[in-house]
C-alpha positions as CSV (number, residue, x, y, z in Angstrom):
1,X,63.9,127.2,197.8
2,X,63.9,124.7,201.0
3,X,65.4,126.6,203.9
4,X,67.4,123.7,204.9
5,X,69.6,123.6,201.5
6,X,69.7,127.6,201.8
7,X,72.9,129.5,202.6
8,X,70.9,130.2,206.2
9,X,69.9,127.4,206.9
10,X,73.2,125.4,206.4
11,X,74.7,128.4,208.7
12,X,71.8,128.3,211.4
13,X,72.4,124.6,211.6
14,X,76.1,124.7,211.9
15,X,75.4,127.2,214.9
16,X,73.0,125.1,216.7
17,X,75.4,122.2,216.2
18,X,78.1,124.1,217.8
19,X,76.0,125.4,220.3
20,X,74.6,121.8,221.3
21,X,77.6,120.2,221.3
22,X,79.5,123.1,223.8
23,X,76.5,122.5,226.3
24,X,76.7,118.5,225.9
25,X,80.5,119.0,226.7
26,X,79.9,121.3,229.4
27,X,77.2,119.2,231.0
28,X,79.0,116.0,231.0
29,X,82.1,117.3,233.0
30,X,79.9,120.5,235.0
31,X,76.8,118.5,235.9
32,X,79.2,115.9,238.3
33,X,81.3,118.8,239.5
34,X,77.8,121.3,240.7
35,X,76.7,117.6,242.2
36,X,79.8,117.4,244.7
37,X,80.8,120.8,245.4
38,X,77.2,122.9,245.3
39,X,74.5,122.2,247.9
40,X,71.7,124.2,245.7
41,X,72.5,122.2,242.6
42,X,69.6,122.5,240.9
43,X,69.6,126.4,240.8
44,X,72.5,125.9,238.8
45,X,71.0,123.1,236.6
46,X,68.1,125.1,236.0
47,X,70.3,128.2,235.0
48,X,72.0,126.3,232.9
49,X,69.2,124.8,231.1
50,X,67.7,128.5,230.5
51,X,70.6,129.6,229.2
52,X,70.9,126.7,226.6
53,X,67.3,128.0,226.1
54,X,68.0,131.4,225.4
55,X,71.3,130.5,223.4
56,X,69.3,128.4,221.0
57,X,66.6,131.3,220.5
58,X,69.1,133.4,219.8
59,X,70.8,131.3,217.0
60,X,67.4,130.7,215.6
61,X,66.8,135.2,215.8
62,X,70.0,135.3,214.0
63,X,68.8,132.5,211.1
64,X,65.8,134.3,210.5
65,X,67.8,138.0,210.7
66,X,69.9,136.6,208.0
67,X,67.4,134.9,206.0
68,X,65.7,138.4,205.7
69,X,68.8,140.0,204.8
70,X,70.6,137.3,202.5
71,X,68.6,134.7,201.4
72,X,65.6,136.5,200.1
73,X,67.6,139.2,197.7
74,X,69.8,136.2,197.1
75,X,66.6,134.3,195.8
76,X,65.5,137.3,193.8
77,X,68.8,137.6,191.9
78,X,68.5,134.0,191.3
79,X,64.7,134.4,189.8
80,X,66.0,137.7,187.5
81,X,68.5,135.8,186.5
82,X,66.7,132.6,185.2
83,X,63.9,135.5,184.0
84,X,66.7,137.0,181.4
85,X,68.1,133.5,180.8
86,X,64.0,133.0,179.3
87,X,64.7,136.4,177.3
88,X,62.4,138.5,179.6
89,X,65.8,141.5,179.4
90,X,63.1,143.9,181.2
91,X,63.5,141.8,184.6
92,X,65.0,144.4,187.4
93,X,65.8,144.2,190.6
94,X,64.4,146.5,193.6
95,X,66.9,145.8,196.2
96,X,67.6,149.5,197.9
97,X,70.4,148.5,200.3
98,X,74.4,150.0,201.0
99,X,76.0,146.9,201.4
100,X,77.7,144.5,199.0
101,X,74.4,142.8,198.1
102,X,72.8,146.1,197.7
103,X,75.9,147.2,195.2
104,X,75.6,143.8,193.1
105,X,72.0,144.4,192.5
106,X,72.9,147.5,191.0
107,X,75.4,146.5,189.1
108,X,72.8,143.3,188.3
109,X,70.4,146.1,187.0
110,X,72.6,147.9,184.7
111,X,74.4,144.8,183.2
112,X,70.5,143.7,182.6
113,X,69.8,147.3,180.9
114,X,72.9,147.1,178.7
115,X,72.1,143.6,177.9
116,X,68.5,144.8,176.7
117,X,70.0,147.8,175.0
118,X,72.2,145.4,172.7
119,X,69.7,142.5,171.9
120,X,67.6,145.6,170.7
121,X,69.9,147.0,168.7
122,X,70.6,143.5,167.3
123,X,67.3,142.6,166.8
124,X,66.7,146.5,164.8
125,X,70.0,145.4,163.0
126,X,68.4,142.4,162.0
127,X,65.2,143.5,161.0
128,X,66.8,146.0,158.9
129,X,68.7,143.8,157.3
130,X,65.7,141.3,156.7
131,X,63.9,144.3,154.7
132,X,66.8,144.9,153.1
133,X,66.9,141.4,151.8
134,X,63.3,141.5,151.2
135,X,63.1,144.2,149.3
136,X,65.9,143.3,146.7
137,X,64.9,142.1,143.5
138,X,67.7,139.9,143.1
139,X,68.1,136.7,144.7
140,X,70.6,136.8,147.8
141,X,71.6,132.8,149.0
142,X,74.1,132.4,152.4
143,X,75.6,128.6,151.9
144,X,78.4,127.3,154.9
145,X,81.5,125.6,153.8
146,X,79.9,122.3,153.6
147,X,77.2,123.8,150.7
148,X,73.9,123.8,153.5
149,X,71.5,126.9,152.6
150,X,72.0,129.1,155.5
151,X,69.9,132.4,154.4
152,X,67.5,133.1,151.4
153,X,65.8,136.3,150.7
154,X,62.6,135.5,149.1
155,X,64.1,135.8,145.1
156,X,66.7,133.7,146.2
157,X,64.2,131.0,147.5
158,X,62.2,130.9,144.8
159,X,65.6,130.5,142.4
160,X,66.4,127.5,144.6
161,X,63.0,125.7,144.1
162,X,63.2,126.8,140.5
163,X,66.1,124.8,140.2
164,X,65.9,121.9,142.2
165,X,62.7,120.9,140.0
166,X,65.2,120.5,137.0
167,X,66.7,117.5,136.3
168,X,70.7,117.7,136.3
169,X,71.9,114.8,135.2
170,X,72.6,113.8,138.9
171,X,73.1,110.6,140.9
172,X,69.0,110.5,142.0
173,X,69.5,108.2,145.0
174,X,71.6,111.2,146.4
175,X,69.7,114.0,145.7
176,X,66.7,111.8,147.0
177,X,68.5,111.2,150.4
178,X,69.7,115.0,150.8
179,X,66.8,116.6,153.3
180,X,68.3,120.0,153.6
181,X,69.1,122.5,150.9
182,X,72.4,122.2,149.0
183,X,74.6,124.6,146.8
184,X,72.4,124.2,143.4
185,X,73.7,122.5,140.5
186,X,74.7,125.8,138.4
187,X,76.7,127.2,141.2
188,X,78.4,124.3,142.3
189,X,81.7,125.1,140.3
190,X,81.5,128.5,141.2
191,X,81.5,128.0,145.0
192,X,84.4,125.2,144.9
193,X,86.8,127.8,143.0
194,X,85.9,130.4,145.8
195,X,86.3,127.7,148.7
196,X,90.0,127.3,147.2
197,X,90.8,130.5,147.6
198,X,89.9,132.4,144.4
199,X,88.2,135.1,146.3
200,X,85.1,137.1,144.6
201,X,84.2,135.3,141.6
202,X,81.6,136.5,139.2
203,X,79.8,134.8,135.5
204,X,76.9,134.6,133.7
205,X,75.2,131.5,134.4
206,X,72.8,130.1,131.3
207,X,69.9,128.2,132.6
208,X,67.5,126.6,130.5
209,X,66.1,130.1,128.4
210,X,67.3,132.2,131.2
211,X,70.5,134.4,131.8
212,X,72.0,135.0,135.5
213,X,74.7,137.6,136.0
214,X,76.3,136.0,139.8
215,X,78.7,137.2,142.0
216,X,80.2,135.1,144.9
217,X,82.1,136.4,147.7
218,X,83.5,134.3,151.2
219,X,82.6,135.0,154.6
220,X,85.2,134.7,156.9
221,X,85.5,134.4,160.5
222,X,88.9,134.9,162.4
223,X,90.4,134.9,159.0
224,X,88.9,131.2,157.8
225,X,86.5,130.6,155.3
226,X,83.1,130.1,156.9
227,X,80.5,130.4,154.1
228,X,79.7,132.0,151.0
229,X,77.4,134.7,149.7
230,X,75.8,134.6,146.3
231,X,74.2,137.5,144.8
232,X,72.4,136.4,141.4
233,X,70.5,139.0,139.4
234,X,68.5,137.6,136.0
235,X,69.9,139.6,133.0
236,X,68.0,137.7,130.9
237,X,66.2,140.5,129.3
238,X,69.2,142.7,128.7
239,X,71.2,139.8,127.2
240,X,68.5,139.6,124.8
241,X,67.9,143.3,124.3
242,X,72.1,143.6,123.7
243,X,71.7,140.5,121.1
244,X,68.6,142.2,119.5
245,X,70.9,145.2,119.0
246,X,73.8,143.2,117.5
247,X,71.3,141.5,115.5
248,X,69.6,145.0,114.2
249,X,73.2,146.9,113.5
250,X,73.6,143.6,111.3
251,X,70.7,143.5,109.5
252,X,70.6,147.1,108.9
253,X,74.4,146.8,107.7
254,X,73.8,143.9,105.0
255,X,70.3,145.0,103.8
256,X,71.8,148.8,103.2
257,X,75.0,146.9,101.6
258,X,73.3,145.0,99.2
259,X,71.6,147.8,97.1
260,X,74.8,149.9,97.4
261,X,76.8,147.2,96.2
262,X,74.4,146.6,93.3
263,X,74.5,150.6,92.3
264,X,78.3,150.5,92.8
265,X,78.7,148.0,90.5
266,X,76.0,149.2,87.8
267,X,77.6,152.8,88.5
268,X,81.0,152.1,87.6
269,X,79.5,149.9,84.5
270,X,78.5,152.7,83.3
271,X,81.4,155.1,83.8
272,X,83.2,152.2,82.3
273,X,81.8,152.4,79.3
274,X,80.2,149.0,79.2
275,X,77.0,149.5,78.1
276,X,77.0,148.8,74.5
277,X,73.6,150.1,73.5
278,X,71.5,153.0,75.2
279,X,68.8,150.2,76.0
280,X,71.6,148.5,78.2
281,X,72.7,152.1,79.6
282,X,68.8,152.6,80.2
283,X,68.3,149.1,81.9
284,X,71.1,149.9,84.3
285,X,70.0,153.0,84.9
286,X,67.1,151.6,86.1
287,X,69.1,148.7,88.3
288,X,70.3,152.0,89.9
289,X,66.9,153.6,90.0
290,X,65.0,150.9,91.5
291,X,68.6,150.0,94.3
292,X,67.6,153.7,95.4
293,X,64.1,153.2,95.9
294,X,64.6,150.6,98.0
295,X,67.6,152.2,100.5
296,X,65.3,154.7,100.6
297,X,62.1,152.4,101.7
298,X,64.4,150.9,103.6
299,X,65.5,154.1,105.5
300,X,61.6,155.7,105.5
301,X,60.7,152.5,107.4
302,X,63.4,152.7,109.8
303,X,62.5,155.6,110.6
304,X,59.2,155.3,111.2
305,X,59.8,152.3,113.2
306,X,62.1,154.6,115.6
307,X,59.8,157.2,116.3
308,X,57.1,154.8,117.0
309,X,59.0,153.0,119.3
310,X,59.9,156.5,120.8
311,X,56.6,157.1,121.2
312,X,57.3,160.8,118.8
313,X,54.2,159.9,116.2
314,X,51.8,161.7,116.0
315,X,48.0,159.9,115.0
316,X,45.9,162.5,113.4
317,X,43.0,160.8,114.6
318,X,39.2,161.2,113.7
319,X,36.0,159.3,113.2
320,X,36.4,157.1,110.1
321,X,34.6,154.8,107.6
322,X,36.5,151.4,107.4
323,X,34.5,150.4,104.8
324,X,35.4,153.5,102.9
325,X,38.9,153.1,103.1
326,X,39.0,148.9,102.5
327,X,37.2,149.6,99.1
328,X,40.0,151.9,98.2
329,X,42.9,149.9,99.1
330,X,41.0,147.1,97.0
331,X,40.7,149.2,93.8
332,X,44.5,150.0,94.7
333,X,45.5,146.2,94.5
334,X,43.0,145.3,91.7
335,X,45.9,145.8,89.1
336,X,48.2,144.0,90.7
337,X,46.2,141.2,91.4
338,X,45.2,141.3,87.6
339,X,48.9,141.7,86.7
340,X,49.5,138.3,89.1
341,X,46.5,136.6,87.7
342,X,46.0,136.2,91.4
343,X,42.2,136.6,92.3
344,X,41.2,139.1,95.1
345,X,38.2,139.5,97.2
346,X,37.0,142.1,99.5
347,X,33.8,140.5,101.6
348,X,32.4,142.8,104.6
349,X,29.7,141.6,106.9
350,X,28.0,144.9,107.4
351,X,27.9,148.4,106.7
352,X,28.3,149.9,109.8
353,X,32.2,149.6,110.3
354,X,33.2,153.0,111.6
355,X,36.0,153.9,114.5
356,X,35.4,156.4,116.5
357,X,38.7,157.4,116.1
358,X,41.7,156.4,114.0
359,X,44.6,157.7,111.8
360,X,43.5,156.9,108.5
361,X,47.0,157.2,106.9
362,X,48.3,154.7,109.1
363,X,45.7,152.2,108.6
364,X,46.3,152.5,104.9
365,X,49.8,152.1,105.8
366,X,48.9,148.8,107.6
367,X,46.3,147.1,105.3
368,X,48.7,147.9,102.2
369,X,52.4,146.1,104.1
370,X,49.8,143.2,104.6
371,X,48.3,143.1,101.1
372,X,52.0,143.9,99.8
373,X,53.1,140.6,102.1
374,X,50.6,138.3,100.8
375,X,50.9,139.3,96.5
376,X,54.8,138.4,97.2
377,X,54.1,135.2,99.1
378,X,50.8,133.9,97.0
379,X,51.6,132.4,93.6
380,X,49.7,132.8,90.3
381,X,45.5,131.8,90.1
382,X,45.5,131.4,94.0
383,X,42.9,133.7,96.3
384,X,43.6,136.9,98.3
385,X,40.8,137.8,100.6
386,X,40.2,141.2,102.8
387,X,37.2,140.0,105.3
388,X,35.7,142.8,107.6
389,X,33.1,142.6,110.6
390,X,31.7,144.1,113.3
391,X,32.2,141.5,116.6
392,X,32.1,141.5,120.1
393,X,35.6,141.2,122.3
394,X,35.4,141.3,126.3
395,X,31.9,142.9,125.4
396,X,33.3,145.9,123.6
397,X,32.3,146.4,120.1
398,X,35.3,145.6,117.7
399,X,36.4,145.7,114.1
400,X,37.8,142.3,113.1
401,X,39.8,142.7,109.5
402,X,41.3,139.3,108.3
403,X,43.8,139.5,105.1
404,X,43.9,135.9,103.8
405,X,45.9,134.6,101.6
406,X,46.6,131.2,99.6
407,X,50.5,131.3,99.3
408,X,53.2,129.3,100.7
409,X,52.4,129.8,104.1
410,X,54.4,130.4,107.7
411,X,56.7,127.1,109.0
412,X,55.2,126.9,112.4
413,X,58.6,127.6,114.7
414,X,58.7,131.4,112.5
415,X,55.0,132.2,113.7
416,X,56.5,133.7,116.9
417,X,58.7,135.6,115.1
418,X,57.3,137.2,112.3
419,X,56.7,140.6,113.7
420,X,59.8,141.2,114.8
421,X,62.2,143.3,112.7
422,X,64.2,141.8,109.7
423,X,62.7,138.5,110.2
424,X,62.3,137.2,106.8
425,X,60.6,132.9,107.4
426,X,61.7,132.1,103.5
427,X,65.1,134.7,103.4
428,X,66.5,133.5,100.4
429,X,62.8,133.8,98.0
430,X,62.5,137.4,99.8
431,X,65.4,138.5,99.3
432,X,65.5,137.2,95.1
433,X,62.5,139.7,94.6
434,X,64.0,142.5,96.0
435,X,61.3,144.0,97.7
436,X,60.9,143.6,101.4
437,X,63.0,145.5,104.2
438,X,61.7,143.0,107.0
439,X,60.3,145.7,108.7
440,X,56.8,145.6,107.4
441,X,55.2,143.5,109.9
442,X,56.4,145.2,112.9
443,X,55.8,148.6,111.7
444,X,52.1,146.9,111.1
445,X,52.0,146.1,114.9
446,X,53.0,149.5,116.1
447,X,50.3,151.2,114.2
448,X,48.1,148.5,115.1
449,X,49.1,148.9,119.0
450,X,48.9,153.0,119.0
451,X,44.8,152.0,117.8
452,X,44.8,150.2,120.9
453,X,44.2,147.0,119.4
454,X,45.7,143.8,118.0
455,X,47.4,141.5,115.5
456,X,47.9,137.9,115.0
457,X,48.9,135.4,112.4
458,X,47.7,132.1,111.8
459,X,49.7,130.3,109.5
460,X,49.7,126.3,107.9
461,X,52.6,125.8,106.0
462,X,51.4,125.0,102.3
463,X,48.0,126.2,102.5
464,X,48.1,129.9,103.3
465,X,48.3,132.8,105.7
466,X,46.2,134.9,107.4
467,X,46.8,137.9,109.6
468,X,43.4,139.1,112.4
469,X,43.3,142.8,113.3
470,X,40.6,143.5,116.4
471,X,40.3,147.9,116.3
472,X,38.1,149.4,119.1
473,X,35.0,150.9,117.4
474,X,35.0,153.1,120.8
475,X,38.2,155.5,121.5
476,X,39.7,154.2,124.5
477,X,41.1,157.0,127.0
């Protein structure tokens, strides 16, 4: 700091201005008056000058006493003070005195300490909330009133850039002129009706194949609306998990209702007398009989498909011969495919075709729902094949086990489908035979699954079907 601009130096030039212009004053009217009335004159001229000499040391003494005492703690407040204006909230001062500047040095120190006591507890506050945000799996977005992306926690980022790649059907010079983030498209409505005053506001928000359950609340400040805070969580999966439900309760209801309906109705035919012959009474016994059969297939597989899902099967598992229990299935659907006139084939590779371990019920289970699938699919003088061999996948020795057949084949938008449960491709042509409960397939791809291996379908609509198995020849722990 430049002395001359100081507090000090302003009041050490005052003094010496005062001082210089007493003794100008003085000397103009003493100087003529010592001349005329004292014979040793210059005695008194010299006194007078030593004095001004002493009286202008002194002034400068008293500048330099109170440049020690004022200026300097002065200049240290003023260097603390730009020190916590740069965020440096540890600055102190060490100024030990008992007067006033002494007492506002203190006072300087412990405003400083509080100061750095609350930014601290701010800046923990913030933190904290940071990992909050971080941490939640659902996205958390912070707009202003005019719809500017104040705060994202990373979910709710990525949801942003997620939707600003989709087209909206949107004025494009605008959006292309808009730098910073905006409200996005599928919230818009939703943060107008809570701007007007609606308060919390909460929907599910379709978006392309996903569902978003969001909740939108207003910040306020002093009573006004300053913002808004979104809170979206993706519910996708449970909406489809609740509309798989719906859709199984259905299913179940009409395929139970249809054979009870059909041995209602051949029931009370019978009480009613309307049989006319025993062969009628014996054919609608057997209406009744067969209905029966297949609640109670219907039932058993239900069943089954429970516990597997619950995880409550148990595999009796042991070493076993594929090949062994292929040729034995085939003899099993030799009479049927005779019966069909439909030709089958059983071709394996090689000989050596034994797991390690397996349930061989189950796979029984799983190569007959296939073989059952493709004799209700394949018409008359077409080809059934059962294909076995010994491969390699991700250098682990597999069984590969292809049932192909030559039927009507898979439309190409079902394949995704088609182990799920119920899902019939050609409903109406299932559902005139009678036989299939729908859950077949995905009662095949739990047993396959508990083997530890794994099922597709490859399908061309017209030409056929065939369904891959891959079983680990080695147990898998």
């Amino acid at each position: 700091m430049n002395f001359w601009t100081s507090l000090v130096g302003k009041l050490w030039a005052t003094i010496i201005c005062l001082v210089a212009c007493i003794l100008i004053i003085l000397g103009l009217f003493l100087l003529p008056y010592i001349d005329m009335n004292y014979s040793n004159s210059g005695d008194i001229k010299r006194l007078f000058t030593y004095t001004a000499i002493i009286g202008f040391s002194m002034t400068t003494f008293f500048a330099l006493f109170l440049l020690t005492k004022i200026t300097q703690p002065m200049q240290q407040m003023i260097q603390a003070t730009e020190a916590i204006r740069k965020g440096e909230y540890n600055t102190r001062l060490s100024i030990n005195t008992s007067d006033e500047i002494g007492k506002l040095a203190n006072t300087f120190n412990h405003m400083a300490a509080e100061l750095e006591d609350n930014i601290r507890n701010l800046n923990q506050e913030k933190e904290h909330l940071a990992s909050v945000l971080r941490s939640m799996s659902d996205g958390v977005i912070t707009f202003d009133t005019s719809g500017k992306v104040i705060l994202t926690n990373p979910p709710g980022q990525k949801l942003i850039t997620q939707w600003k790649d989709i087209h909206w059907n949107l004025d494009q010079e605008d959006a292309e002129g808009e730098e910073e983030q905006q409200v996005p498209e599928p919230l818009l409505d939703l943060f107008d009706n809570m701007l007007e005053g609606s308060g919390d506001t909460s929907t599910n928000l379709h978006v392309k194949q996903g569902v978003w359950s969001v909740h939108m609340a207003p910040l306020y400040s002093d009573n006004d609306i300053r913002g808004a805070v979104a809170v979206l969580r993706n519910v996708t999966e449970e909406v489809q998990l609740e509309k798989m439900r719906q859709d199984f309760v259905a299913n179940v209801s009409h395929e139970i209702r249809t054979p009870l309906s059909m041995m209602q109705g051949y029931s009370e035919a019978l009480l009613d007398g309307m049989a006319a012959s025993p062969e009628e009474s014996q054919e609608l016994i057997q209406v009744i009989h067969d209905e029966s059969l297949r609640m109670g297939r219907l039932v058993k597989d239900l069943l089954d498909m429970a516990r597997m899902e619950a995880g409550h099967v148990d595999m009796a598992k042991k070493q076993l011969d594929l090949n062994e229990l292929l040729e034995r299935v085939y003899r099993k659907f030799t009479v049927r495919a005779k019966e069909r006139n439909i030709e089958l084939l059983y071709d394996r590779k090689t000989e050596d075709m034994v797991l390690e371990e397996a349930d061989e019920d189950r796979l029984e289970q799983v190569m007959t729902n296939l073989l059952d699938n493709a004799f209700r699919h394949t018409p008359e003088e077409k080809k059934i094949s059962i294909l076995a061999d010994r491969v390699l996948s991700d250098k682990k020795p597999m069984i590969r086990i292809v049932v192909k057949d030559e039927g009507v084949g898979i439309p190409p938008e079902d394949l995704p489908f088609v182990f799920e449960r119920f899902y019939k491709a050609d409903k109406a042509r299932v559902r005139g035979e009678s036989v299939g409960t729908g859950l077949g397939l995905a009662i095949v791809k739990n047993i396959v699954e508990s083997h530890q291996g794994s099922i597709q379908v490859d399908s061309i609509l017209g030409e056929g079907t065939a369904f891959t198995m891959l079983l680990p020849v080695e147990s898998r722990k």
